[in-house]
N, CA, C and O of each residue as an XYZ file, in Angstrom:
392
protein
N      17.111     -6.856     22.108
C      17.491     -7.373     20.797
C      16.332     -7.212     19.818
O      15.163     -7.094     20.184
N      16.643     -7.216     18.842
C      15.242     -6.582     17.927
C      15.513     -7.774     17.061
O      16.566     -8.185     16.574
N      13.919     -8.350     16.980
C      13.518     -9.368     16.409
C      12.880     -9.084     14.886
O      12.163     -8.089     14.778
N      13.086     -9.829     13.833
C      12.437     -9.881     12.405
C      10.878    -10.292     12.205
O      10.598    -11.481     12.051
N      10.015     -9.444     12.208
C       8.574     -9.745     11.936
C       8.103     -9.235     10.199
O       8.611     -8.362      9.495
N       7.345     -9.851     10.009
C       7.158     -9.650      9.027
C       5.879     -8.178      8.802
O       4.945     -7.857      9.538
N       6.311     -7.617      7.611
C       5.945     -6.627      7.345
C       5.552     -6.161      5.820
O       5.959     -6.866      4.897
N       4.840     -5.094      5.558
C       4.180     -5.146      4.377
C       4.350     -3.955      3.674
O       4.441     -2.837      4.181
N       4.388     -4.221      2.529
C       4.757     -2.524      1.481
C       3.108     -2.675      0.691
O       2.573     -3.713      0.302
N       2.607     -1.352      0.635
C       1.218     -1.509      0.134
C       0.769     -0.237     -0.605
O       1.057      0.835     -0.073
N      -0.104     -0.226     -2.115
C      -0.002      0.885     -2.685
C      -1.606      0.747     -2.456
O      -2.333     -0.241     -2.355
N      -1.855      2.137     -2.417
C      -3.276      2.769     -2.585
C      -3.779      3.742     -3.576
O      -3.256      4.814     -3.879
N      -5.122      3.101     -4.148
C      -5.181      4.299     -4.844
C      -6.875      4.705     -4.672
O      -7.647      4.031     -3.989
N      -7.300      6.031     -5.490
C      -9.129      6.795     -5.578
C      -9.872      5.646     -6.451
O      -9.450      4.721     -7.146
N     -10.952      6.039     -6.163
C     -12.113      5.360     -7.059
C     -11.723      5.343     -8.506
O     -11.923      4.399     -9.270
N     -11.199      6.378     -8.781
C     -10.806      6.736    -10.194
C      -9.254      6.008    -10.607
O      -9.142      5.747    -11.804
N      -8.410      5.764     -9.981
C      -7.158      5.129     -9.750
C      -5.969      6.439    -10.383
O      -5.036      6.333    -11.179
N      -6.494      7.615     -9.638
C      -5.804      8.535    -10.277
C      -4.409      9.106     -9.931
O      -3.475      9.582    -10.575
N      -4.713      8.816     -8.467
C      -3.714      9.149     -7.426
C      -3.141      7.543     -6.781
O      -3.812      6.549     -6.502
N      -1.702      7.762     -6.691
C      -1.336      6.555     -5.842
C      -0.567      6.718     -4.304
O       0.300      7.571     -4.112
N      -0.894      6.040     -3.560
C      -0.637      6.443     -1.843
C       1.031      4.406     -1.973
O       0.873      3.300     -2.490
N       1.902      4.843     -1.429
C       2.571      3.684     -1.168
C       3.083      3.608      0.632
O       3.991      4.288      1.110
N       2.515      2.942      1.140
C       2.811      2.897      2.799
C       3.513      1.485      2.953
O       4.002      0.808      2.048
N       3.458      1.228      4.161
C       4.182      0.092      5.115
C       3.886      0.155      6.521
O       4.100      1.108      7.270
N       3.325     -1.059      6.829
C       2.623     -1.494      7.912
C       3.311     -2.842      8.616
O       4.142     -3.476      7.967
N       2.988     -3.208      9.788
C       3.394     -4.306     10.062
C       2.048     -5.180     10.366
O       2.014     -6.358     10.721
N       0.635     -4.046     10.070
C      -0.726     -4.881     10.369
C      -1.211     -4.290      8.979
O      -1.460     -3.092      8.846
N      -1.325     -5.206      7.965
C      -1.980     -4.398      7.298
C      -3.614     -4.622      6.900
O      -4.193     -3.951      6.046
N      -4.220     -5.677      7.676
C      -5.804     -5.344      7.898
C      -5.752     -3.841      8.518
O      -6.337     -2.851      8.079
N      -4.874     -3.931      9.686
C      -5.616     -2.928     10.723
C      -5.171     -1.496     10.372
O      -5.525     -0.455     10.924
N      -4.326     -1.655      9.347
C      -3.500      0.028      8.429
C      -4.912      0.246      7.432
O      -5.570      1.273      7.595
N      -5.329     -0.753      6.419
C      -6.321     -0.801      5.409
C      -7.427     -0.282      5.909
O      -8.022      0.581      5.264
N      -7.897     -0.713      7.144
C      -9.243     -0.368      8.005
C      -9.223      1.273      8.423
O     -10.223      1.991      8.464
N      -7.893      1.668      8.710
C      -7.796      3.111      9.066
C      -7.743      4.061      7.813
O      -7.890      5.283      7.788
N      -7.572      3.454      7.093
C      -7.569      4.452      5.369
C      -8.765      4.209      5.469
O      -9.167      5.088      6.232
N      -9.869      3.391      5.110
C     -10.838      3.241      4.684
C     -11.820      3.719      5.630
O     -12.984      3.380      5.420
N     -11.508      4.611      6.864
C     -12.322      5.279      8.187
C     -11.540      6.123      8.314
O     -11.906      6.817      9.262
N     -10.247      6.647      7.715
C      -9.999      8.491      7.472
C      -9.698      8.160      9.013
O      -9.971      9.116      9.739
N      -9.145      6.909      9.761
C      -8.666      7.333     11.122
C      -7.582      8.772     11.303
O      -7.728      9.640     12.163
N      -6.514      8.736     10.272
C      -5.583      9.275     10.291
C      -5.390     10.521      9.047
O      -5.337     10.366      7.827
N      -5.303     11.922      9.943
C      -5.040     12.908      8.890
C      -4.153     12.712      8.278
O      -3.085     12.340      8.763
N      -4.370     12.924      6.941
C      -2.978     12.922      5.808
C      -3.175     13.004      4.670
O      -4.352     13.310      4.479
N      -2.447     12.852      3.485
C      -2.430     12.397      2.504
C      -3.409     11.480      1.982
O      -3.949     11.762      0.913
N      -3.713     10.413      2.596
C      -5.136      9.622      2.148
C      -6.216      9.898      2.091
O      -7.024      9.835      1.165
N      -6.343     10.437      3.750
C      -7.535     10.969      3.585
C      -7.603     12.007      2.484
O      -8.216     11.739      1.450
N      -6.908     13.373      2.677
C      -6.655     14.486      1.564
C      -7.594     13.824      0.224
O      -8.674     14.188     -0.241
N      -6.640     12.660     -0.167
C      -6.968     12.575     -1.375
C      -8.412     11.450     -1.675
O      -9.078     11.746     -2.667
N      -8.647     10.824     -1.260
C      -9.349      9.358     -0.152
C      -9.093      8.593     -1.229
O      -9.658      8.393     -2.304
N      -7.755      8.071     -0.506
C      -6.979      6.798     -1.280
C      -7.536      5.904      0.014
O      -7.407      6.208      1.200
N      -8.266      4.582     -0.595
C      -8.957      3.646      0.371
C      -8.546      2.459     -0.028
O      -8.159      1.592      0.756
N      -8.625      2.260     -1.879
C      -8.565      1.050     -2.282
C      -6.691      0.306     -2.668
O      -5.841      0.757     -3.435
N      -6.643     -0.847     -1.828
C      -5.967     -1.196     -1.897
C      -5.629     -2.006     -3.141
O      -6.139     -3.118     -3.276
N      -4.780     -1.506     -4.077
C      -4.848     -2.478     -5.316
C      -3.237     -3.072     -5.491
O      -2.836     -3.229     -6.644
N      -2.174     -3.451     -4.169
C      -1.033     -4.049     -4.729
C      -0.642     -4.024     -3.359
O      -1.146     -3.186     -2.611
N       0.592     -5.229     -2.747
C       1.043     -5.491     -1.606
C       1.726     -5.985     -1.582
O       1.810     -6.732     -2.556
N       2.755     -6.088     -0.634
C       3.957     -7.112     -1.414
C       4.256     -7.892      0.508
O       3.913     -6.923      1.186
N       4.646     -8.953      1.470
C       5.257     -8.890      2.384
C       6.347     -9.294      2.037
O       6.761     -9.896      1.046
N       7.096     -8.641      3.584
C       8.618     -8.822      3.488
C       8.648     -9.178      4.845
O       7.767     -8.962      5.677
N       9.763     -9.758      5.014
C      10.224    -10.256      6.736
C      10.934    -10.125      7.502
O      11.614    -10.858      8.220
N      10.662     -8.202      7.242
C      11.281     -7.185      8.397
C      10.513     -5.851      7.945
O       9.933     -5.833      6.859
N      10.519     -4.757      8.774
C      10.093     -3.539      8.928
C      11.148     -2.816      8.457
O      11.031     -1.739      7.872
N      12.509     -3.554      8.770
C      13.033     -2.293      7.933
C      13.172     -2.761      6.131
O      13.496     -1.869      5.347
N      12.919     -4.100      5.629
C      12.921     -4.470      4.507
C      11.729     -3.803      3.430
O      11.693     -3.404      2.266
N      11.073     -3.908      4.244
C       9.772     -3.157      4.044
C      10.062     -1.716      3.687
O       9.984     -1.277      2.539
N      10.360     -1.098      4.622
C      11.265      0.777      4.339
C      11.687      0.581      3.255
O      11.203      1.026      2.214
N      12.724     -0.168      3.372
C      13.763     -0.192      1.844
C      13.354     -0.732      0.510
O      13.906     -0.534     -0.573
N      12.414     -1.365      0.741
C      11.197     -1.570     -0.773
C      10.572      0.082     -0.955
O      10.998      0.732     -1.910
N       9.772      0.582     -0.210
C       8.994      1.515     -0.099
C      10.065      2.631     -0.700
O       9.772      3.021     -1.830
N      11.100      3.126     -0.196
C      11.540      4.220     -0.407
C      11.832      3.820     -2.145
O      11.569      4.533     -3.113
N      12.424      2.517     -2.138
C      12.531      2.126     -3.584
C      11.421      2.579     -4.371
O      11.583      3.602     -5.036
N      10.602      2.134     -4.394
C       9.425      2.308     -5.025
C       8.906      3.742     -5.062
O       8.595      4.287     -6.120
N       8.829      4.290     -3.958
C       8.623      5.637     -4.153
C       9.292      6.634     -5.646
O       8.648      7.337     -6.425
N      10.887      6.320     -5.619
C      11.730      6.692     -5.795
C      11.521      6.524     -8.090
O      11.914      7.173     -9.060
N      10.681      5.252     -7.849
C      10.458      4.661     -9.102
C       9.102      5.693     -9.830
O       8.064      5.886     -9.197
N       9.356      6.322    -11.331
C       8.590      7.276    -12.028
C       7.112      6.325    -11.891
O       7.002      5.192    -11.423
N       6.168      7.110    -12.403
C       4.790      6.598    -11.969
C       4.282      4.897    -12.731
O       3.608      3.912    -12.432
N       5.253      5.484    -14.017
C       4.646      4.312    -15.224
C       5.424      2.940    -14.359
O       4.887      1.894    -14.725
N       6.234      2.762    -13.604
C       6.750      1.873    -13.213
C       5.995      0.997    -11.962
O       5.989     -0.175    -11.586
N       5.410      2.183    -11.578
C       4.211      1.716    -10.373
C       3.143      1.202    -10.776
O       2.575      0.282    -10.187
N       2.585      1.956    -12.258
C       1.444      0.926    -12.997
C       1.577     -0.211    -13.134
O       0.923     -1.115    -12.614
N       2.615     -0.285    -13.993
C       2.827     -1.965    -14.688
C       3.113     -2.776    -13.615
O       2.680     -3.928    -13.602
N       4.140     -2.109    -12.226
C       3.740     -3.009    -10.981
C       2.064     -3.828    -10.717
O       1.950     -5.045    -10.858
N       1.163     -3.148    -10.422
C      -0.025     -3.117    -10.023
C      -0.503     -4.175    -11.356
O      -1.006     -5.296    -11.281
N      -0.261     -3.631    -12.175
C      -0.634     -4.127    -12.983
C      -0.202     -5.612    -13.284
O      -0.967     -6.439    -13.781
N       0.844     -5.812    -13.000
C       1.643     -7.389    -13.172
C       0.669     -8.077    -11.703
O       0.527     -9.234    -12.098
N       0.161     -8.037    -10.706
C       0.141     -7.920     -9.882
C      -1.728     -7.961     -9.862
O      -2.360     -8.964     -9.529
N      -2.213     -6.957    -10.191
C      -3.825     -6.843     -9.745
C      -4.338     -6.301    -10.898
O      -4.727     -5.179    -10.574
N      -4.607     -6.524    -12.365
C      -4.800     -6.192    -13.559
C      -5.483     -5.468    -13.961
O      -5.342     -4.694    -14.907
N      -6.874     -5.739    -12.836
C      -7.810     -5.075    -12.862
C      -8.416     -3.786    -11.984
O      -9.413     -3.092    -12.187
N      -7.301     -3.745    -10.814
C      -7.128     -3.057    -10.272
C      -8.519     -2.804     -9.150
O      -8.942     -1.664     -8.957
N      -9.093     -3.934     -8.517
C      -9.925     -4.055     -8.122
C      -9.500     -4.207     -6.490
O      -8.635     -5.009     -6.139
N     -10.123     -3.451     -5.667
C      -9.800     -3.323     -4.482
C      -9.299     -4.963     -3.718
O     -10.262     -5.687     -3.467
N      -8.209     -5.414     -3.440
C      -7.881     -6.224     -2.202
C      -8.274     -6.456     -1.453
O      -8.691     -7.609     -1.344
N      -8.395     -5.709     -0.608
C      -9.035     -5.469      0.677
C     -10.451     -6.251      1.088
O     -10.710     -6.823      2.147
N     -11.283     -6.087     -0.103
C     -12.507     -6.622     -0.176
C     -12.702     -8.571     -0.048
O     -13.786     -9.146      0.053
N     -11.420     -9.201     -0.091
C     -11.267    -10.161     -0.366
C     -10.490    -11.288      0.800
O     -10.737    -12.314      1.434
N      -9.354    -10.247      0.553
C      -8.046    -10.403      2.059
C      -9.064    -10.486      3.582
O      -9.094    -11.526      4.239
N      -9.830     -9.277      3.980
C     -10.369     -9.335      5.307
C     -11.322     -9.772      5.222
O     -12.015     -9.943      6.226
């Protein structure tokens, strides 16, 4: 039987906040820690999206998907003013959270 855990939709972006990365984790210290150590080839690293500047939980993995693809799906200016309603300054999370 598959149980409801809670889970996380999370945007990333460069030093510069030029590029934005949007994932989903069900750990997201231990997802944040692997961007920020290039554990995993991809897209982040590619671009080195590290800083976490927006997060949302939800209380399921697949709720989580279905935010994410949403969001994906949403033009860029819509992802700003997210972040922006949200982390103003756009100052890494991460630094604070762990």
């Amino acid at each position: 039987m598959y149980k409801n855990h809670s889970a996380f939709v999370y945007i990333l972006t460069n030093t510069t906040n030029t590029t934005l990365y949007i994932g989903v984790t069900s750990n997201l210290a231990k997802r944040i820690f692997e961007h920020k150590n290039k554990v995993v080839d991809g897209f982040s690293k590619k671009y080195n999206l590290y800083k976490l500047v927006y997060f949302e939980q939800t209380d399921s993995i697949v709720s989580a998907i279905e935010r994410e693809k949403y969001l994906k799906g949403k033009k860029r200016s819509f992802k700003i003013d997210l972040i922006n309603s949200f982390n103003k300054d756009w100052v890494d999370l991460s630094e604070t959270l762990f």
